[in-house]
N, C-alpha and C positions, 0 to 999 in steps of 0.2 A: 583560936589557934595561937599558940605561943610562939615566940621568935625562933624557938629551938625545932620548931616541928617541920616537917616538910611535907608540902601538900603530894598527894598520888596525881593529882592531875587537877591543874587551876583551867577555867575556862573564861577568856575576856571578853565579854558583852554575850547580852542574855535577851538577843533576838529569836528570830526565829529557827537561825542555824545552829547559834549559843544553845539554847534550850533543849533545843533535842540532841543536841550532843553530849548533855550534861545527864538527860533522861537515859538514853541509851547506857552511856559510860555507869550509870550510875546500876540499871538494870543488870549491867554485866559483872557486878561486883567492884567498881572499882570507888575512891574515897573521891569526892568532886568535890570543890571550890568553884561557886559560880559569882563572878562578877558582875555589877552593874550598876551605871546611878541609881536604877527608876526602883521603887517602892516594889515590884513585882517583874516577872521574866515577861519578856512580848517586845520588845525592841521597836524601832520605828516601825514596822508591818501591824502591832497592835496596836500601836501609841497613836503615830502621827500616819500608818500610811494605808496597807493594805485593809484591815477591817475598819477605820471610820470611813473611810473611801467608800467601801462595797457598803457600810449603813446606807449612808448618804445616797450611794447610785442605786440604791432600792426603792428609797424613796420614789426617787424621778423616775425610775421606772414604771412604777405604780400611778402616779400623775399620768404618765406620756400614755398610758394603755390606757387610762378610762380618756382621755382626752380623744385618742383614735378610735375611741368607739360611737363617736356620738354622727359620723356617716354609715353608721352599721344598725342604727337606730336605739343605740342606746346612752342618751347625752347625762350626762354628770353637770349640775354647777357649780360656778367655778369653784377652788379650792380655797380655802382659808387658812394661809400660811401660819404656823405662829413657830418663828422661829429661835422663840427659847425653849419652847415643848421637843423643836427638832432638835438643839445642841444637847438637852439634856436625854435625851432618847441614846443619841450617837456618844454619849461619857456614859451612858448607863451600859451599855455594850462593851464597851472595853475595858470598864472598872469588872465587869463581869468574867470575861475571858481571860484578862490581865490575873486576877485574882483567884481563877481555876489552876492556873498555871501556877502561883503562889503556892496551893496547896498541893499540887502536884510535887514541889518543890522541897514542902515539908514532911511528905508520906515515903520518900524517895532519901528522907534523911542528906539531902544536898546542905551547905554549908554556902549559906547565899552571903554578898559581903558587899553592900550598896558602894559605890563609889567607883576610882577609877582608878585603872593601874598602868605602871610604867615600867619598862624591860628596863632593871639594875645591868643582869645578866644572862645569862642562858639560863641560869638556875634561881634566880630570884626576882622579884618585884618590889618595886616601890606603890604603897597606894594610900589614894585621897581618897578618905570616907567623906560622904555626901552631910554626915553629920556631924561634921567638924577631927581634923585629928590625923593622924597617919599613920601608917604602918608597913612593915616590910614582910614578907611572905616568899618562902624559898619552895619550891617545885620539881617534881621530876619532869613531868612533861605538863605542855600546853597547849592549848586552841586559840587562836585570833579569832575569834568573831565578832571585828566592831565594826564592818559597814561602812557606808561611803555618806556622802553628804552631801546638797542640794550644792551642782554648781553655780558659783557666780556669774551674773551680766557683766562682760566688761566694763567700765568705763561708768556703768549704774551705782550709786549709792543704794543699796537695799534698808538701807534706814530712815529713807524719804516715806512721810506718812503717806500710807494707800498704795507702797509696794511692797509686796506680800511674796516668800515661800510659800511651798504646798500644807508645812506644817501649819502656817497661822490662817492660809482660805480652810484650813479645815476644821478651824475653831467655829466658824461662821458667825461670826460677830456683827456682820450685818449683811444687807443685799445690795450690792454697788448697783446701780440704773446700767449704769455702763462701765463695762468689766474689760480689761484687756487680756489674753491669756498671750504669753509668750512664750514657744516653745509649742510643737505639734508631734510630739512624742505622746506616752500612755499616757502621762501627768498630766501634761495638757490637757488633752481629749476630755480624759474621765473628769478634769474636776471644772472643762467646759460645759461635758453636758448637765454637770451637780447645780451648777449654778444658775445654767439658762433654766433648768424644771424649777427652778426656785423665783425666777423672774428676771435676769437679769439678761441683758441685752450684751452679748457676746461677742469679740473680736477675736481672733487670732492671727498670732505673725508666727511667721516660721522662716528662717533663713534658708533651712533646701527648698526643693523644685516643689517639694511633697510630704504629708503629715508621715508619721512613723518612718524614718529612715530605715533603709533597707529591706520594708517588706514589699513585697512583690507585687506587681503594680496592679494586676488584675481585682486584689484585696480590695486597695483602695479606692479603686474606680467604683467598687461596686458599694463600699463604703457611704460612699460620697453622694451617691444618689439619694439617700433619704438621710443620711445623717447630719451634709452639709447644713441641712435646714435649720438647723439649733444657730448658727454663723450670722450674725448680722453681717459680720464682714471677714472676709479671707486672704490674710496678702502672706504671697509666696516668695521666695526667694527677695526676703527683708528683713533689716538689720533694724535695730531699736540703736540709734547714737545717740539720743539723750532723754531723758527726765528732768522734770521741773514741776515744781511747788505753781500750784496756778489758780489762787484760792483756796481753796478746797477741794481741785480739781488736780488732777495732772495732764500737764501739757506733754506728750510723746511727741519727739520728733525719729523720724523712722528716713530708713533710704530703700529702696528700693531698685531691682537690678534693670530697671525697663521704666518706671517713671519719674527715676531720681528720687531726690528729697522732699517732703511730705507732712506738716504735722495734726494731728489729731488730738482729741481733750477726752480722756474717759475718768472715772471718779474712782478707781481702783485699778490696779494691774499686778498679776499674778506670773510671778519669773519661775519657768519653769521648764528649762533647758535643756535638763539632765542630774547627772550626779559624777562624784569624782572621790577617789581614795582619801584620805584623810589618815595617815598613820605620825603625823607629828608627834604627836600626845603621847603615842605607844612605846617612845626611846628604840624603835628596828634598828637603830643606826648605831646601835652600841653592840648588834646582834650579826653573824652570818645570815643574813636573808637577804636573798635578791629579789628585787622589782623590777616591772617591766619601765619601760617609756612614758606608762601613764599613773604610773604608781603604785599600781595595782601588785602586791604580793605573789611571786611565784610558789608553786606547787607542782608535786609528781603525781601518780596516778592514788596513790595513799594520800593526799591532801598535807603532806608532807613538805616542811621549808629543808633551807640548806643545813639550817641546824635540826638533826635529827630526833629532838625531844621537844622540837616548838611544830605545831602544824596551823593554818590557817584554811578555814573554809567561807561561804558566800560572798557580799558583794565585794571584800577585800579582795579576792583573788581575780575578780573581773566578770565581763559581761559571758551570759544573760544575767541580767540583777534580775535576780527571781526567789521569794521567798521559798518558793517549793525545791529551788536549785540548792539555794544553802542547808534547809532541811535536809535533805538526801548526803550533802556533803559531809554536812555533822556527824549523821549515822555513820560512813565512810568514817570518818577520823577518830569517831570512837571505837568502832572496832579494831581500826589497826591499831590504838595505843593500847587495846586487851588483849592481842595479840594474836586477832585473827587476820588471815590473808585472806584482803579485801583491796579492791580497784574501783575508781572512779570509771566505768564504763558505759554510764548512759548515751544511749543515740539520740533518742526524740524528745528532747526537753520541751514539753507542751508552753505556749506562753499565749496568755487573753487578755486580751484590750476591751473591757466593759462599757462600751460607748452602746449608742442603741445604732444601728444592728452592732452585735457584738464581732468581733475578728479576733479567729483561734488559728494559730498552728504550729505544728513539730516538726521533727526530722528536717530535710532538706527540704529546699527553698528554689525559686527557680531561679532567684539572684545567685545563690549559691552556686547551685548548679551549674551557669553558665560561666561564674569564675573561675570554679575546681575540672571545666571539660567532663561532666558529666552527663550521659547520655541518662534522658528519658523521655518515659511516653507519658503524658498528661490527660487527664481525664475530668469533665467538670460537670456535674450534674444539678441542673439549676432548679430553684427551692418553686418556682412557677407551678414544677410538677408535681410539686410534693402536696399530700390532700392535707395533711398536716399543716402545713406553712399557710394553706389557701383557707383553712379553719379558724386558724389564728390570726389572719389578717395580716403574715408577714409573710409574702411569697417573695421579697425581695433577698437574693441572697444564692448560696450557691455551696457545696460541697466538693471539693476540687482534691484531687490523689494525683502525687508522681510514682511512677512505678517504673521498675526496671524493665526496659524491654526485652531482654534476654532473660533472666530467673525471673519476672511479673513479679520479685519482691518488691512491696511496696518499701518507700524511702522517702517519702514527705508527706503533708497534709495543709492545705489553709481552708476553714471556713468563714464564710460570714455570713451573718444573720441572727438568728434571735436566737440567745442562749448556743451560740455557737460553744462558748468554755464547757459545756456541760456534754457535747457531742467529742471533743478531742481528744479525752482519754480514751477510750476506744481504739481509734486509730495509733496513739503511741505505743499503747499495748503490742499492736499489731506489730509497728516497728521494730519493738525490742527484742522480738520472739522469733522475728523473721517471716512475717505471714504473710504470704502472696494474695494479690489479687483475687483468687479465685478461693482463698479460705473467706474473704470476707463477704465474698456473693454466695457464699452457700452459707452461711451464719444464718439463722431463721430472726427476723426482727420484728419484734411485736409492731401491727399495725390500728390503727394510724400514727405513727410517733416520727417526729424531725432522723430519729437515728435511720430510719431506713433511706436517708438519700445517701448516707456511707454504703450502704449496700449497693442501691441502685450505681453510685457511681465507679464501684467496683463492677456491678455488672456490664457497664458501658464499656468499659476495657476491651471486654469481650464482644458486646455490641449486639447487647440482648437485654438494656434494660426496661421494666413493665413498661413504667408512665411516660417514655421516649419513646419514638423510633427516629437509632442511625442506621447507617450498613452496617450489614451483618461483620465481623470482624472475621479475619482470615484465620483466627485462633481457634480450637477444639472450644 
């Protein structure tokens, strides 16, 4: 593209919400400029997060199941790691995916442009090709999709050998004996349990009371009963206040709210906190665009900034960081720059924490709930009675609905248990469409399958469901 030319529509980073905004827009007729450093579209969710993640936790899953079955009478021995077979396994997946997307990219006549760009103006860019050189690039309109970034430990050096972001523990360069995870959010969790199936002897710190902040406390109790077990160690509500080089080793010293100061030695520790905006790099500040308090990029219900020809969608805009959020937001901002009337209106953004038992759920929450004074009637149907669960060897677990007590529209969902992610669309569906209680107990559910405890726990509402008995309910 020449200096003189002006793009129909430049899109910045070619993640997961980048890419399908650029497919979409590009579907619709319109001329797309997709930016990005990496070699191919897949942003950190292909690169560094979401698919080596779930390789990874496929793995360990596969291990964890034949290992639970040798009280069932079927014993496995033990496994024989080789974990250059495994890293190359987990870059043959994503050089694969990455690269579908590539040609997606080229069938699609998108105009990919490695590197990185910087807001001159409203109407033009500055950009760093990845392969030496620069160049300037003018626009009618735009999309911000560049994602946020692993935040820092205070007061931590993250360039002390053996303290690792989520992007380098997923290189798996080696197996630490003793692993610290810091941080009991998803991150943590998931790339807790990756590593204990791999052998490594697991610690976790967490500064709140409890792992995943905000989710509802019955989740994690129920969580904790069989998942705590991957934990060598679990300390809550504690602070990591320093690091140190101690051989080969690192020496943590931690504080704790109940037994003070504390230090412990593990041979690797993996920070992993959260994430945070990062729009330095993008010149916003030469732009009309407001941020909030946390950095985070505002938008209207078109995924629209204050400048009318720049829009921003995913983790830029703020929580839930969810690959499938910024997807959908993408679609949303490519339509409206095609010039259809379109609204960001989702209700039940499904989100799953892949630990073993897995923990799924959308819509409202009962944290929610009780901050916003919202009335509801809760329902929980436990997986003990499910012939499914009891087949499988996972009866631990549970399928739990909030429902309106007046309209019986349902309005939230948490599961946990096995392959709970694969049971929650369902219930979103449910959500978006407005489907009560009683559409989802007259749904016919093939049996034996984990789906029919959404049924059954629908039918408890009512208080008539098969593999329970409560009282009958006062309802028709």
């Amino acid at each position: 593209m020449s200096d003189n030319e002006t793009a129909e529509l430049v899109i910045i980073g070619a993640g997961t919400g980048g890419y399908r905004a650029a497919f979409m827009a590009a579907d619709l007729g319109l001329d797309v400029t997709l930016i990005d450093p990496e070699v191919n579209p897949g942003g950190v969710c292909l690169y560094r997060g979401c698919i080596p993640t779930k390789a990874l936790l496929q793995l360990a899953k596969i291990k964890e199941d034949a290992v639970s079955l040798a009280d069932k009478g079927l014993k496995f021995s033990e496994p024989d790691i080789d974990i250059d077979k495994i890293r190359k396994w987990k870059e043959k997946v994503v050089s694969k995916l990455t690269g579908g997307l590539g040609q997606l990219v080229k069938s699609r006549k998108i105009n990919y442009i490695r590197g990185r760009a910087k807001f001159k103006d409203n109407e033009s860019l500055d950009l760093e090709l990845t392969d030496g050189g620069s160049e300037k690039l003018k626009f009618k309109n735009a999309i911000i999709a560049t994602g946020v970034v692993p935040a820092a430990l205070p007061g931590i050096d993250i360039n002390i050998p053996g303290v690792m972001d989520y992007s380098e523990a997923l290189e798996i360069k080696d197996i630490p004996g003793n692993l610290l995870v810091v941080g009991g959010g998803y991150i943590g969790l998931e790339m807790a349990t990756i590593y204990h199936s791999l052998g490594s002897k697991v610690t976790i710190c967490e500064l709140t009371p409890g792992f995943l902040p905000g989710t509802d406390k019955d989740l994690l109790d129920e969580y904790m009963k069989t998942g705590s077990d991957i934990y060598k160690d679990i300390f809550l509500e504690t602070k990591v206040e320093n690091v140190k080089e101690k051989g080969k080793k690192l020496e943590v010293k931690f504080r704790n709210k109940e037994k003070g100061s504390f230090t412990a030695t593990y041979d690797k520790m993996l920070v992993a906190i959260g994430q945070k905006p990062d729009t330095s790099f993008l010149g916003i500040d030469r732009l009309n665009i407001d941020t909030d308090d946390k950095g985070y990029i505002k938008v209207n219900g078109a995924q629209q900034t204050a400048e009318k020809n720049i829009y921003a969608i995913g983790d830029i805009t703020g929580p839930p960081l969810l690959a499938h959020k910024a997807s959908y937001e993408g679609m949303i901002a490519a339509e409206a720059i095609a010039g259809k009337k379109v609204v960001n209106d989702s209700r039940a953004i499904p989100s799953v924490v892949y630990t073993e038992p897995e923990i799924a759920v959308c819509g409202l929450t009962e944290n929610e709930a009780a901050e916003q004074d919202i009335k509801y009637e809760k329902v929980k149907f436990p997986w003990q009675a499910s012939g499914r669960a009891v087949a499988m060897g996972a009866a631990h677990g549970f399928t739990k609905l909030l429902i309106d007590p007046e309209t019986e529209r349902l309005l939230g969902a948490g599961i946990v248990g096995k392959n709970a992610g694969d049971l929650i669309p369902e219930i979103a569906v449910a959500i978006e469409i407005a489907a009560t209680a009683e559409d989802l107990s007259l749904i016919i559910h093939p049996h034996p399958t984990l789906s029919e405890t959404i049924m059954e726990a629908a039918e408890l509402f009512y208080g008539h469901p098969v593999h329970i008995h409560r009282k009958r309910s006062k309802r028709k």
